[in-house]
Structure formats: structure tokens, C-alpha cells
N, C-alpha and C positions, 0 to 999 in steps of 0.2 A: 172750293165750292163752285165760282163758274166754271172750272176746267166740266165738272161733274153735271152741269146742266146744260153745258154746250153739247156736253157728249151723248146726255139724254135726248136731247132734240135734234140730233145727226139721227139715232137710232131711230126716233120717230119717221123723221123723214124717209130714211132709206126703207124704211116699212115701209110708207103709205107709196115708195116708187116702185116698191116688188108688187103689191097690193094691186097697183093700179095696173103695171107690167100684162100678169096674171088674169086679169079682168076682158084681155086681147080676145079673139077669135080663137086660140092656138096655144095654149098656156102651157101644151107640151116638146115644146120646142125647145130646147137649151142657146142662151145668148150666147155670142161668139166673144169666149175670152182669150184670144187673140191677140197682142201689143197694140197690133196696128188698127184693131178696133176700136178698144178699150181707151188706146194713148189718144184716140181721134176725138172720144169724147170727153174727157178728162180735157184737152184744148178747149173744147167749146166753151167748160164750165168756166175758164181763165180769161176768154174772152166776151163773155158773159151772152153769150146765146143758150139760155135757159129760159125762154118762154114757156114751154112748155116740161110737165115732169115728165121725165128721161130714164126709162129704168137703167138703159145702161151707165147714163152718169151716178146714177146713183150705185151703181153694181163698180165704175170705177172708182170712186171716194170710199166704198166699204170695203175694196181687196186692199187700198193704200192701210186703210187703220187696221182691218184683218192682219194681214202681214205684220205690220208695226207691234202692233201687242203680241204678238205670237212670239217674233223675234224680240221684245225688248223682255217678254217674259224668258226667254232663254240667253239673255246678256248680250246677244249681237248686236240692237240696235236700240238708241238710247237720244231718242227727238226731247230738246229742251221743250220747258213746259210754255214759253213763248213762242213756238214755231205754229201757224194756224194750221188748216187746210191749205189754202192759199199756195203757203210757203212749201206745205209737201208736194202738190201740184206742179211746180215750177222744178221743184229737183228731180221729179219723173220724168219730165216733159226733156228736161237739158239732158238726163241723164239717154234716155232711150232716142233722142237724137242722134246721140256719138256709135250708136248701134245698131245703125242698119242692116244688118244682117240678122237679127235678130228675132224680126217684125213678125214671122210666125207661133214662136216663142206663147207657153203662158204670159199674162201680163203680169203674172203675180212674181215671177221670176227675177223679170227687170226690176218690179218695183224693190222685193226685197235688195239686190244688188244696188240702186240706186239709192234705198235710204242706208245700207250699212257703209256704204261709201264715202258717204256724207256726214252720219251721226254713230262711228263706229262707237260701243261702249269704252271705256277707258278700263284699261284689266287693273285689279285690285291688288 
């Protein structure tokens, strides 16, 4: 039941980040998803420079669970039910560190590499 109201007030939030994104001068524009974008602000969020609402932090947290449900609904990637945000944040960050060469890369790339790395499914 919290799992399921955490996850409804993630999805609020990253609404009201597109929301307000959208709201810019330019709302035709596509954000740069990138690593080395993406991973830049996805740091801030762990170091808690969140002053202000951030569409790209919030466009980083919804490709990590994007990704995650995608792959855990096709068996690749399988995050215990105690792992936060927080904790997926920290394995992206360690993870697209050891990968420098990669930094042009979609972010959604590393991330899925990064959490199937980590929480591969156990085969049945």
C-alpha cells in the first residue's frame, strides 16, 4: 500500500515538473537526454540542490523508473521492494562513472545497464 502511494505522488510530482517545464517561453524544445546531462542532474538531486522544481530532475527520476518497470516487466531487472529512489540514484551515479566514454549516450541506456547489473532477475 505505501509502495503504491509513494509511487502516486512520484507521478504527481514529475507531472507538475513537466507542467511547469512546459509553462517556459519555448515548450518546443526537446531536453537533452544525454548521460551527461541527465547523470548531472540526477547528482544534484543526491546532493540536495532542489531548490527549485527542475524538469530535468524530474525527466531524470522518471527515465530511472521508466526503464525499471519496463525491464522488470520483461524479467531483466528485478529492484527489491526496499530499494528507495535514493538507492537507484547512487547506482546510476557509481554506475555511469566507471563509463566515461559513454557520456553521449541516451541516459536511459546506462541506466537500464546500471540497474540490470545490480538487480539482475534470478532465472526460474
Amino acid at each position: 500500500m505505501k509502495k503504491n502511494v509513494d509511487l502516486k505522488l512520484l507521478l504527481i510530482i514529475l507531472t507538475i515538473f513537466c507542467m511547469n517545464s512546459f509553462a517556459g517561453p519555448d515548450p518546443i524544445n526537446m531536453p537533452e537526454l544525454t548521460t551527461a546531462k541527465l547523470n548531472l542532474e540526477c547528482n544534484r538531486l543526491l546532493v540536495g540542490k532542489t531548490e527549485e522544481a527542475s524538469f530535468n530532475q524530474g525527466l531524470c527520476v522518471g527515465i530511472i523508473l521508466g526503464v525499471e518497470d519496463n525491464a522488470h516487466y520483461d524479467k531483466k531487472i528485478c529492484i527489491p521492494n526496499n530499494i528507495n529512489i535514493r538507492d537507484r540514484l547512487i547506482v546510476v551515479k557509481n554506475y555511469v562513472e566507471t563509463q566515461p566514454k559513454r557520456l553521449k549516450e541516451a541516459y536511459a541506456s546506462l541506466v537500464f545497464d546500471a540497474l540490470a547489473q545490480k538487480w539482475p532477475c534470478s532465472p526460474k
